[in-house]
N, C-alpha and C positions, 0 to 999 in steps of 0.2 A: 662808379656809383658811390657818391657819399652818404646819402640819404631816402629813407623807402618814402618819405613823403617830401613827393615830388610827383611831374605832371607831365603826366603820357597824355597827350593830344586824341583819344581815340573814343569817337562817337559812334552809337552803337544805331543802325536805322531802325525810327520806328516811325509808324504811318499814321498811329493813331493816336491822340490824347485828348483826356474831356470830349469827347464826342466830335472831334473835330477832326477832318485829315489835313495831316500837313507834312509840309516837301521838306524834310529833315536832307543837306545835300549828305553824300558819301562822305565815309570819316576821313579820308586824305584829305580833302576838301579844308578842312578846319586846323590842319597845319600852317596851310596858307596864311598870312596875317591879314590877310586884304579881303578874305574869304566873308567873312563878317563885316558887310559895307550896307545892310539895307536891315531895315527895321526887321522883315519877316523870317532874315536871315539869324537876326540877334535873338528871336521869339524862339525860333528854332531850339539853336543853342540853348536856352533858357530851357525851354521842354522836356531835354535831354539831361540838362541837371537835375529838373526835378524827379525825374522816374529813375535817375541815378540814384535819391537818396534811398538810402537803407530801410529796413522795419524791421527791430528788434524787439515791438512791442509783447510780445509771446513769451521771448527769452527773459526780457526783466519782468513780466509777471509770475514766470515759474521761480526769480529770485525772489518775489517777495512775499507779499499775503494772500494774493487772490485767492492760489488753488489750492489743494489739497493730494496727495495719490490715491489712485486706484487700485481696483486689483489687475490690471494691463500695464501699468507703470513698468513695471521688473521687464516688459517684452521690447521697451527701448531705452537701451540702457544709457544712451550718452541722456535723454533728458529728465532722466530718473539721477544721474550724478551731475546734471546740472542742481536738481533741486535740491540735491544735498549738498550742496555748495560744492564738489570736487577742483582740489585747484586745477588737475588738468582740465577741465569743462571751463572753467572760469578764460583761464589763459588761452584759451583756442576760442573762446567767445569774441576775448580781450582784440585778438587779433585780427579777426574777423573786422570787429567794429572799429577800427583804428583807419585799419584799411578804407571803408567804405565810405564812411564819412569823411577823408580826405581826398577820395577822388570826386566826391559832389561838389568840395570846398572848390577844389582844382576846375570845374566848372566854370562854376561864380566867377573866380577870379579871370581866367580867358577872356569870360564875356566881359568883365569890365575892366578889363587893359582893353580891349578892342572897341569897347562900345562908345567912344567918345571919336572916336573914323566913321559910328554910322551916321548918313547923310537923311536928312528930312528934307521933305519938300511941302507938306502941309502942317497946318497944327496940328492935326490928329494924327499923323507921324510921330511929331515933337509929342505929343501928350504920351505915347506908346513909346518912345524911348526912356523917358521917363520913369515908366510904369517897369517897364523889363530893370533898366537898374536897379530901382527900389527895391524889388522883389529879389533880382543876385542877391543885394547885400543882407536882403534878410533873411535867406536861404541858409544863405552864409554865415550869416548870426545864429541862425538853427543849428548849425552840425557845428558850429565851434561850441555852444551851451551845449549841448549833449556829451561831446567829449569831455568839455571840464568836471559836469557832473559825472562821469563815469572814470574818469583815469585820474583825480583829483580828491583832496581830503577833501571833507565840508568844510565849507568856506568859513565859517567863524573858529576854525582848528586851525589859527593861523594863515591870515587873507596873504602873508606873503612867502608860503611855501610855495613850491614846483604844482602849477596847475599844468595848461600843454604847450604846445607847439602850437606858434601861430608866424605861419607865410607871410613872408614880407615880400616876396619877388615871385614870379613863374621860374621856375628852374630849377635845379638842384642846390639845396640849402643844408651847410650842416650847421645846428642853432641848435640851440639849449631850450629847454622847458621854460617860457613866461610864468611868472608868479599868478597863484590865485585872483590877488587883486588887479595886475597887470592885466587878464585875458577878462576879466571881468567889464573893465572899462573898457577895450579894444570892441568886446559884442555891444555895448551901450551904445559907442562914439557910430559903429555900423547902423543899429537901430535909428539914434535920433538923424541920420541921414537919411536912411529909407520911412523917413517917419514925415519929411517935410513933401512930398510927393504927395497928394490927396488920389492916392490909387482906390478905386472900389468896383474890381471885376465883377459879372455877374455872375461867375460861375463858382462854386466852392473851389476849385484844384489851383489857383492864384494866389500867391499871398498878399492880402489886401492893408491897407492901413490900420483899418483894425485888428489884423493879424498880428504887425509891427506893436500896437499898445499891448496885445495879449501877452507875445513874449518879452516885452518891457514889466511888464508884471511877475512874471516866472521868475524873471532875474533879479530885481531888486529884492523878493522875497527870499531868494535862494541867498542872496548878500545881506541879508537884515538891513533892508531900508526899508523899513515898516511902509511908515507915512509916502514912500514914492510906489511902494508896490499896490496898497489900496490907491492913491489918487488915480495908478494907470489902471489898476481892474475896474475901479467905476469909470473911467471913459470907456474900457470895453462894454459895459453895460447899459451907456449912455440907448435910448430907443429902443429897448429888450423889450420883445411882447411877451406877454404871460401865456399866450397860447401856446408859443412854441413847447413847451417844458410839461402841457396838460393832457388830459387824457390819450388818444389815441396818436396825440402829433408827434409823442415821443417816438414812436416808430420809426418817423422817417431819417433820424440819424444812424439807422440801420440800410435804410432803403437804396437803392442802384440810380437814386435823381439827386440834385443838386439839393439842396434844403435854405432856406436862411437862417432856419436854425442854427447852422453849425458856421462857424468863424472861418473856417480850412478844414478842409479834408485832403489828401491826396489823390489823383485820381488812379486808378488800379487797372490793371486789363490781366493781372495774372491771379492765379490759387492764392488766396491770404485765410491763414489762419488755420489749413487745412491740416499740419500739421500735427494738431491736438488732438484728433480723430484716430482712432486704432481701425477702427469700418465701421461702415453704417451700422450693422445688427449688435456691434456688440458694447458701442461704448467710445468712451475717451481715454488718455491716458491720463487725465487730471482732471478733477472737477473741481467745482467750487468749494473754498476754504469754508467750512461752517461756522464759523462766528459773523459771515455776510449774512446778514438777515433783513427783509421788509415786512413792514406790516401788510395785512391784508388787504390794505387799500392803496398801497404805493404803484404808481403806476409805475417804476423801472421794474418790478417784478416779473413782469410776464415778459420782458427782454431781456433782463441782463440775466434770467435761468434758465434753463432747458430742462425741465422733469426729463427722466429717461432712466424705464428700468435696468439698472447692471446686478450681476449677484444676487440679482433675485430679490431686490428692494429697490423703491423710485429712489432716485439719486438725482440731486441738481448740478447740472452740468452746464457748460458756458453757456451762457446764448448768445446775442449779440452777432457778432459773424460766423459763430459756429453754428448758430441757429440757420442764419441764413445756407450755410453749406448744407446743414441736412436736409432743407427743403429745396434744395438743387436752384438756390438763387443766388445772383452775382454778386461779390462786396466788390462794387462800383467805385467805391468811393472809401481810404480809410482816415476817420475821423482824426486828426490829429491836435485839433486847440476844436473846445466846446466851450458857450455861455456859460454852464452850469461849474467850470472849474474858476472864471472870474469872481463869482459865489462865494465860492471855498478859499480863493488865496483873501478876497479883500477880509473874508470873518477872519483868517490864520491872522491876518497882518493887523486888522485892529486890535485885536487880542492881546499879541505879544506887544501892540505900540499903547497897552492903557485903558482902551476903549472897549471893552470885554462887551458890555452892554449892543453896543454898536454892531460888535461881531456878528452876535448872538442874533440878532435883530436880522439882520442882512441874510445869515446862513437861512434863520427858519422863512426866513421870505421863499426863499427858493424852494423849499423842502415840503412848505406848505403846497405849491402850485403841485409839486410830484403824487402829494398824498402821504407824505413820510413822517413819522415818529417825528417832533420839533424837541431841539434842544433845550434841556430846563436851564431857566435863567439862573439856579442857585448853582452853577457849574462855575468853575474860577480855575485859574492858574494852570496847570500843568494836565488837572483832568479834564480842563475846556480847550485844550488845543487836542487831549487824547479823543475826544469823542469826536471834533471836527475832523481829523486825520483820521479815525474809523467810519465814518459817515464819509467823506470822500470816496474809502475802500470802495464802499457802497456803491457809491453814483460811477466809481470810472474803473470796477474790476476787471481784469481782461485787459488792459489799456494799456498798462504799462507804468503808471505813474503813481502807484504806490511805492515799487522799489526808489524810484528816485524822494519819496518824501520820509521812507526810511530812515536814508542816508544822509540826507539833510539835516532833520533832528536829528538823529544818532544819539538818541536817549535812554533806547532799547535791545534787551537782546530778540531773535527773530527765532520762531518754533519751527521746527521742520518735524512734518507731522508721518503716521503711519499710515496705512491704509482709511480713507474716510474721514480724516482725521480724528481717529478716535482714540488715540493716545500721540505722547510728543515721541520721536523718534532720535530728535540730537537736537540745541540749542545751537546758534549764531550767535555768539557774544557781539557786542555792539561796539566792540572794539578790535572787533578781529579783522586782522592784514585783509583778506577778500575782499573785504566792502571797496578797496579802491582797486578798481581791473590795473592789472600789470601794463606797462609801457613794452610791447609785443618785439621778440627778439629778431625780426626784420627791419627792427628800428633801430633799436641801439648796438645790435652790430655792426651797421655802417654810419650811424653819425655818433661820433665818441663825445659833443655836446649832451646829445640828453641822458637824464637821471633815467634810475630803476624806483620802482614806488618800494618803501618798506616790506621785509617778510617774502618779497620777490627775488626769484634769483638771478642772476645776470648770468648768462651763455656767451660769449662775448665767439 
């Protein structure tokens, strides 16, 4: 063995997805190379990548702003020293998520080394192999941008440092880390091919063309192309009804149904998010960071918080899915690309590209339909991307995608708070080694290509 990322053939059966049952065959089955000859056999496959991918949305919220400690923090201790940045928490995270977004990738790839064997006989075949490719390579576009963003500096810290590893063959590979800017283009070149497919499932757990624009936006913006990350978030935005975002229809992006609301979801058939919970009577181990604030009239307030007495004071505590767990109802579905975040990148990105006005414009469009405090227009420079990056907080706390917009600016050091957060308990300089996860020592002790990220140490 040269290499931990590499691809064990082994499908895991499952009966159920998106509300549908399907003949997923036995994992020997998919050894076979011929095993994969028929469309609903490649569906399969695909299914199976996708309930492969990972959810670490919990763990990079405890890294970043959303939450705060409790007083039940201290009773578990590995996510009480993840939030204290602990490197050992960090490196056993590191490695976790190396792992698991390489075996989705390993997925992708199977199916499309083999998907060009499968045979159609109608157009509506040919339309649905189509749709299955599209959706590998953007799957696969998903866990290689998560990786980069997570075991990589920010990209404008030098576009041609060591981003990751990226699979050129099925098999065992020993290769070196591709450049920031390298793995950059490779998730693009994937995109604009699954982009030429006009897929549009009807069900959320598919990832549909507009999915494809969504994460052409995440990325251009994550690389500073201003001007290509707003033109892809207003084609995500292209047809948005204002209903979706108002009164009571925010809801259903919490809800166990499909929504149109939402761009992709994944679809779930297990516990998510149960984690955060200490027991029902008595609390969580993290609630909500307090500097998250709505006004009285915003409608994400009554989901995105849970009042709930702990300590003998109401405390706002997650809601959102945890809401859902304390009222013993399913997270059916977990949100992973929303309208409401094309909003926020196309304001970030006219912003930084000139167009402040524009931003400004576009953000309170949204903000308006929620009921939310609107940006004042006398906001410029560095503290009109700070309020649109604390108003994201807002709309996607819980989510996961504040640590990543962190670490992206990386303009900031990051508080780690006490109990409640009622005083600071340690600082994250915003330059410190942790913000890039470590290259996990089941990697680079058997492929002596790839690097160690700075401040990391090598076990060899």
């Amino acid at each position: 063995m040269k290499s931990i990322v590499k691809y064990l053939i082994c499908i895991p059966l499952v009966a159920i997805f998106c509300g549908c049952s399907l003949n997923i065959p036995p994992p020997d089955q998919f050894s076979d190379p011929d095993a994969i000859s028929t469309v609903s056999s490649a569906r399969s496959l695909l299914t199976s990548a996708y309930i492969s991918y990972p959810h670490y949305e919990y763990q990079l919220s405890i890294l970043g702003e959303d939450f705060c400690p409790t007083n039940l923090s201290g009773k578990d201790v590995s996510q009480q020293n993840l939030y204290r940045w602990q490197d050992n928490s960090i490196n056993e995270l590191a490695s976790e998520v190396w792992s698991t977004y390489y075996t989705t990738i390993a997925f992708c790839d199977v199916l499309l080394e083999r998907i060009p064997n499968v045979a159609t006989a109608t157009t509506a075949e040919e339309s649905e192999k189509a749709a299955i490719t599209s959706e590998a390579k953007t799957l696969k576009a998903l866990c290689y941008f998560n990786l980069l963003r997570l075991f990589a500096t920010p990209y404008d810290k030098n576009p041609d440092a060591d981003g990751v590893v990226i699979k050129r063959r099925i098999g065992v590979e020993v290769v070196a880390r591709s450049s920031k800017s390298a793995c950059v283009n490779y998730i693009r070149d994937l995109l604009i091919e699954a982009l030429t497919v006009n897929n549009t499932p009807a069900k959320n757990g598919w990832l549909s063309q507009k999915a494809v624009y969504h994460i052409l936006s995440q990325l251009e913006l994550y690389a500073g192309n201003y001007q290509k990350a707003a033109q892809y978030a207003e084609e995500v935005l292209k047809n948005v009804e204002d209903g979706w975002f108002t009164g009571a229809n925010y809801r259903y992006l919490w809800s166990a149904n499909s929504y149109e609301g939402r761009i992709f979801a994944f679809y779930n058939s297990n516990p998510y998010y149960n984690t955060l919970q200490y027991d029902e009577p008595n609390g969580d181990y993290f609630a909500v960071n307090p500097k998250i604030e709505y006004s009285s009239t915003d409608v994400r307030k009554e989901y995105n918080i849970y009042p709930f007495t702990m300590a003998d004071e109401s405390r706002n505590l997650f809601g959102k899915y945890n809401k859902n767990n304390r009222a013993g109802e399913a997270n059916t579905y977990v949100d992973m690309m929303r309208y409401a975040e094309a909003y926020f990148i196309a304001a970030e990105a006219y912003c930084h590209d000139g167009e402040e006005a524009i931003g400004v414009s576009k953000l309170n469009r949204y903000l308006s339909l929620c009921g939310a405090n609107l940006i004042p227009n006398t906001l410029s420079g560095d503290e009109l991307i700070d309020r649109i990056v604390s108003e994201k907080l807002n709309e996607f706390v819980g989510e996961g995608v504040n640590y990543f917009d962190l670490k992206r600016l990386g303009d900031r050091d990051l508080e780690r708070y006490t109990a409640w957060g009622k005083s600071t308990y340690s600082i994250i300089k915003k330059d410190d080694y942790k913000w890039i996860f470590p290259i996990p020592a089941s990697e680079y002790r058997y492929n002596e290509a790839v690097s160690q990220n700075e401040g990391w140490p090598i076990n060899r």
